[in-house]
C-alpha positions in Angstrom: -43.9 10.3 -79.2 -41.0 10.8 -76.8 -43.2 11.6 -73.7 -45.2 8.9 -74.5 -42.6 6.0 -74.5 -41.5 7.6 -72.0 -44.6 7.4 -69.8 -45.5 4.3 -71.1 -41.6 2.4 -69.6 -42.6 4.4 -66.6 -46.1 2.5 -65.9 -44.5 -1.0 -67.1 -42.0 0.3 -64.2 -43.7 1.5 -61.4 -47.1 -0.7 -61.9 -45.6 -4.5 -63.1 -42.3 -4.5 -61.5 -42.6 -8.0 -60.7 -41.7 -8.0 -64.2 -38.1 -6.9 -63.9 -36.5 -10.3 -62.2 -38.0 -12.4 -65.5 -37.4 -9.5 -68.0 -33.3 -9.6 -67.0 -33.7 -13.5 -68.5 -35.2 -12.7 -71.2 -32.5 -10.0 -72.2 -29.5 -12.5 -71.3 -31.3 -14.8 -73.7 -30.9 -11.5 -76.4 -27.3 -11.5 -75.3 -24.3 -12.2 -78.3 -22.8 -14.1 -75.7 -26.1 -16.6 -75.2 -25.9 -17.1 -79.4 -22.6 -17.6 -79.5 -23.2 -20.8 -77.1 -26.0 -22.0 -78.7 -23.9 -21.4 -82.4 -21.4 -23.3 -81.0 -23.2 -26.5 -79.6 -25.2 -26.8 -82.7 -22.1 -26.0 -85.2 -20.0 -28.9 -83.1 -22.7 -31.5 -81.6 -25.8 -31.4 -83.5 -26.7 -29.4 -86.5 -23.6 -28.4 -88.6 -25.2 -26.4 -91.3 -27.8 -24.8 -89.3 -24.8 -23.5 -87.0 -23.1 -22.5 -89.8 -26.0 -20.5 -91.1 -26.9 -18.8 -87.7 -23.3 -17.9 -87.1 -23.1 -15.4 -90.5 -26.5 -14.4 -90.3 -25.6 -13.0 -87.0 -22.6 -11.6 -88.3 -24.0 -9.7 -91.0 -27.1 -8.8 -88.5 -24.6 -7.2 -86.2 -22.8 -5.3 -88.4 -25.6 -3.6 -89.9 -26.9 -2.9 -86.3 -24.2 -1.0 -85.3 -24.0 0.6 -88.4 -27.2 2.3 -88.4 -26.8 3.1 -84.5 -23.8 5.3 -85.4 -26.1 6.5 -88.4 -29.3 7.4 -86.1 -27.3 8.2 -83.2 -30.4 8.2 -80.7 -30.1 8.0 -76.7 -31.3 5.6 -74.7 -34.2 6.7 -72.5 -32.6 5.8 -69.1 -30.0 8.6 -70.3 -32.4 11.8 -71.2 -35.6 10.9 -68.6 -34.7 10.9 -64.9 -38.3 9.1 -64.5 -36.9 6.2 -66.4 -35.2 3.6 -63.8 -32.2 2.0 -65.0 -32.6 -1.7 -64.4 -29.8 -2.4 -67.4 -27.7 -0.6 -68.9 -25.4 0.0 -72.5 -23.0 2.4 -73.6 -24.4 2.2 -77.5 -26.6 4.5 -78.8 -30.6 3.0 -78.7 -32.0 2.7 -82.4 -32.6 0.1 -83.5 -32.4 -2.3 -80.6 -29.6 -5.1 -81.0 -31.6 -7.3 -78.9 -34.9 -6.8 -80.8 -32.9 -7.4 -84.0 -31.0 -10.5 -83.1 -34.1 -12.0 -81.7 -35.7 -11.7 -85.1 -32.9 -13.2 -87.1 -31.8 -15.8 -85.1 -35.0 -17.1 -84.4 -36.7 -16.5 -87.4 -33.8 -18.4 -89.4 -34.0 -21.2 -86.5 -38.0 -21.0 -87.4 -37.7 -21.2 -91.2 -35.2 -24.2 -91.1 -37.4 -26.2 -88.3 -40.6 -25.6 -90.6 -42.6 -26.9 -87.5 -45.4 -25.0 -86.2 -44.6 -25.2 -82.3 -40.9 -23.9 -83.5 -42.4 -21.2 -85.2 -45.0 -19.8 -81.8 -42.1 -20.4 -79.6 -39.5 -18.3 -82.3 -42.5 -15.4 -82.0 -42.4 -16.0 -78.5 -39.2 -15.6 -78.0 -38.9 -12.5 -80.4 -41.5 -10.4 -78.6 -40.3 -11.4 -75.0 -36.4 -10.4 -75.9 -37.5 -6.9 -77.1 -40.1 -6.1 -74.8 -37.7 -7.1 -72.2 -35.6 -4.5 -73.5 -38.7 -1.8 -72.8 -39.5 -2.8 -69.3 -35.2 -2.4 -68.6 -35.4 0.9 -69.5 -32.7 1.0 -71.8 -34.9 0.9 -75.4 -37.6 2.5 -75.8 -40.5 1.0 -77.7 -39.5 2.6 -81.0 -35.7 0.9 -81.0 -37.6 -2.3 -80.5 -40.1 -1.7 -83.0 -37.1 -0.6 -85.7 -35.3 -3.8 -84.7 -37.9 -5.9 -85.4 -38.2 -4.3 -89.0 -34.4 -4.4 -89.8 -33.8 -8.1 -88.4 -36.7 -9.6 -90.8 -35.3 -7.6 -93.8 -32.0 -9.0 -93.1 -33.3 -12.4 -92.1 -35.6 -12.0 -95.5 -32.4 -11.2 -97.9 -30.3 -13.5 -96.2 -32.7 -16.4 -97.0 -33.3 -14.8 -100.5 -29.5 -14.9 -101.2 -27.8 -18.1 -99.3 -28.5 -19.9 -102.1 -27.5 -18.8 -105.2 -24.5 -16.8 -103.1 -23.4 -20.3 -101.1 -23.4 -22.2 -104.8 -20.9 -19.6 -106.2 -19.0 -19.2 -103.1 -18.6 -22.9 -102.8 -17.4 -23.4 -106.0 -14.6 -21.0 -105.5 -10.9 -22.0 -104.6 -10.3 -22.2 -100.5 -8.2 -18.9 -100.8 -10.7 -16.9 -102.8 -13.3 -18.2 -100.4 -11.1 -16.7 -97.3 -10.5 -13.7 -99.5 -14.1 -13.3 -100.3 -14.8 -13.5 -96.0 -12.0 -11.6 -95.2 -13.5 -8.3 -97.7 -16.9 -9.0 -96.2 -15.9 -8.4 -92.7 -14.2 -4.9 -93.9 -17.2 -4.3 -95.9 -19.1 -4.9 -92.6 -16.9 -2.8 -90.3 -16.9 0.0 -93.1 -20.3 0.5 -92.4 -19.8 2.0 -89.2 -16.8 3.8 -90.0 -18.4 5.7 -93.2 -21.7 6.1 -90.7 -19.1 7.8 -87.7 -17.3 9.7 -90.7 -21.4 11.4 -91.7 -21.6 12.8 -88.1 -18.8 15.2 -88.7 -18.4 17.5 -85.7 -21.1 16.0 -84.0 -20.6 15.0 -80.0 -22.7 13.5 -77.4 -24.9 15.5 -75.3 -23.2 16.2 -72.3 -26.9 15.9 -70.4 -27.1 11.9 -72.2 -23.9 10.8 -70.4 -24.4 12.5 -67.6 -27.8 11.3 -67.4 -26.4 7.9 -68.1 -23.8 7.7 -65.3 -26.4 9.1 -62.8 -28.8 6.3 -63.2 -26.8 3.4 -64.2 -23.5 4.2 -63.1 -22.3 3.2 -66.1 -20.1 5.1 -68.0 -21.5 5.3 -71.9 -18.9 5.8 -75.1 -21.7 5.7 -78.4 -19.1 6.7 -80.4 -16.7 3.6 -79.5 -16.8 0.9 -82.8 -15.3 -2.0 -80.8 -18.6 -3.8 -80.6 -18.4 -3.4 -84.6 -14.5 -4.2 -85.0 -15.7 -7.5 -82.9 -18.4 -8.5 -84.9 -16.4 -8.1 -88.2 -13.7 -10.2 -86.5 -16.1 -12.9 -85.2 -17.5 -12.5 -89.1 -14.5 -13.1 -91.3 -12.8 -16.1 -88.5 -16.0 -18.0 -88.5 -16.5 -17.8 -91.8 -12.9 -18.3 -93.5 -12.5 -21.2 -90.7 -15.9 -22.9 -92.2 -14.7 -22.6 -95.9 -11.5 -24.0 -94.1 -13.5 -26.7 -92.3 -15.7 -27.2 -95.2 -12.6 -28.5 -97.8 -11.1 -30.4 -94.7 -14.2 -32.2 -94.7 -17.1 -31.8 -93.0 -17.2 -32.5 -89.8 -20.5 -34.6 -88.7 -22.3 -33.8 -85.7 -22.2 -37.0 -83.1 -25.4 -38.5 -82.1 -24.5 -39.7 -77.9 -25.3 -37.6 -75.3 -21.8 -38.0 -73.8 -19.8 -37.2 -76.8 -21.6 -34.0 -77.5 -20.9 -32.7 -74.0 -16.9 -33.9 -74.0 -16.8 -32.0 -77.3 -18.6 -28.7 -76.4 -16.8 -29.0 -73.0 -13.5 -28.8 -74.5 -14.8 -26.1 -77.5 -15.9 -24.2 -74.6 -13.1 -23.7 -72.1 -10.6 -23.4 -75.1 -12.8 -20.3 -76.5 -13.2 -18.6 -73.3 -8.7 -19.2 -72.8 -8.8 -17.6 -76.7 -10.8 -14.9 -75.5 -10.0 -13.4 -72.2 -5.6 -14.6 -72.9 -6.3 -12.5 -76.6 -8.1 -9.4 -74.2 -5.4 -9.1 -71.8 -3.1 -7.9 -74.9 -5.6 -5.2 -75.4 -5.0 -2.2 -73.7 -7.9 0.3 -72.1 -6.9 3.4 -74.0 -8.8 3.6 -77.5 -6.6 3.5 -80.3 -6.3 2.3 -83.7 -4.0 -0.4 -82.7 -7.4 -1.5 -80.3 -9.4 -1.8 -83.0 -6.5 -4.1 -84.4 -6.3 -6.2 -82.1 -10.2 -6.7 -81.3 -10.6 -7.7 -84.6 -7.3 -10.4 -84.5 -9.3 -11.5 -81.4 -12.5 -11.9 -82.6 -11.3 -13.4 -85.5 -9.6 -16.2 -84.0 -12.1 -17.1 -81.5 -14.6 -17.2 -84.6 -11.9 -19.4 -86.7 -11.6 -21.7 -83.6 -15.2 -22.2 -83.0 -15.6 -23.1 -87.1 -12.3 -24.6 -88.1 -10.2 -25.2 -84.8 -12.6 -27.2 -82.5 -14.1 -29.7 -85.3 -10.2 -30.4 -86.7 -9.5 -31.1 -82.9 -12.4 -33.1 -82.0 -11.6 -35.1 -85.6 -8.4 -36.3 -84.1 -10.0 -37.3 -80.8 -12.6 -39.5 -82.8 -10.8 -40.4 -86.2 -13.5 -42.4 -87.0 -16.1 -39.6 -87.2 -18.3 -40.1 -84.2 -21.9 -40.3 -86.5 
């Protein structure tokens, strides 16, 4: 199966290369970064509750991706096949494809909520050009993507199963249980990892993967690394404590002018990026517990800014509630 996935990147490669320029859009589009925008202008200008929703379905996606990375620990074919050209590049281990995965949940949950039949071709759309993307890159091969697709629609499946009932008790919890209850899923969440890590034992990376790795992307790779997991369980807990925060503040409505929405993501914006890169120049390169401290802290207030911070600011720039 490997030489075939292997051969079959290799022909997407060598005979449909025009396909690299749109497949590198296609993968931005798969990027946490890209949700986190498009969380962020439906939590603040246009669809509360679906923002809400997206922003903990990806948090609980992404956990349980990098979990079962750690778990599966599988390269990357760019970093074992010399044939394979490396037109992106990631220093996680391959299976199952974060991109494939995140495509399914978002946009299935963005699907589901819509309950329109365009929404739902251009959600499958979508879902199969973010993964394949990932194929014709080089850095999945079809398998990941195949496995992502599988994990994100049983997540996106027992996340729609569970809201319900779970919100209705959640809600009717006190505002410091609620933060309690957010704050021990994020652990929960970056647990995962650390108990998958803690199976592998003695276990260490191929020298011929990062070697292989380096050679074609130039990119150094560290699989082993849980920062992208410390950061999701960050973004987790601040996003969500900040909208049970948010939530017995008062809801914040989205605005319905064209203007107002761009003033306010504007300003939500340029504040989260200062949060972001000021928190990451505290952080220093050398891995160490106190890194996967402070990841966390600054995850965890850029996600408490984008749910709680931003709304109670833009409330005071429109008292009168903007509807």
């Amino acid at each position: 199966m490997t030489e075939f996935q292997i051969a079959l990147i290799q022909m997407l490669q060598d005979q449909a290369a025009w396909l690299a320029v749109p497949m590198q859009f296609f993968s931005f589009l798969g990027q946490p970064e890209f949700y986190l925008l498009v969380v962020a202008i439906l939590y603040w200008c246009w669809d509360p509750r679906l923002g809400l929703r997206l922003g903990l379905l990806l948090g609980i996606s992404g956990g349980i991706n990098e979990a079962l990375k750690v778990a599966f620990h599988l390269p990357r074919p760019y970093w074992v096949s010399p044939e394979v050209r490396a037109l992106g590049s990631h220093p996680s281990f391959g299976l199952p494809s974060a991109h494939a995965q995140g495509a399914a949940t978002f946009w299935g949950l963005v699907a589901a909520d819509a309950r329109r039949w365009w929404v739902s071709l251009f959600a499958i759309a979508l879902i199969f050009l973010i993964g394949g993307s990932r194929v014709v890159l080089g850095v999945h091969f079809p398998m990941d993507v195949i496995a992502g697709w599988a994990v994100g629609f049983v997540v996106l499946i027992g996340f729609l199963a569970l809201e319900g009932p779970v919100g209705r008790r959640v809600a009717a919890l006190p505002l410091s249980r609620q933060v309690l209850l957010a704050f021990t899923g994020s652990l929960v969440l970056a647990l995962l990892s650390f108990a998958a890590l803690a199976s592998l034992g003695d276990w260490q990376v191929p020298a011929s993967w990062a070697a292989g790795a380096l050679e074609r992307s130039g990119e150094p790779i560290h699989p082993l690394s849980l920062q992208d997991a410390v950061t999701a369980s960050g973004l987790f807990f601040g996003f969500a404590a900040g909208a049970a925060a948010e939530h017995h503040r008062g809801s914040m409505c989205a605005v319905r002018e064209g203007s107002r929405r761009l003033f306010r993501y504007a300003i939500g914006i340029v504040v989260t990026g200062v949060i972001w890169f000021g928190f990451g120049l505290l952080i220093p390169p050398d891995p160490a517990w106190v890194v996967y401290i402070l990841l966390y802290l600054q995850a965890a207030v850029a996600g408490a800014w984008v749910s709680f911070g931003a709304p109670m600011l833009f409330a005071r720039l429109n008292p009168a509630g903007g509807t």
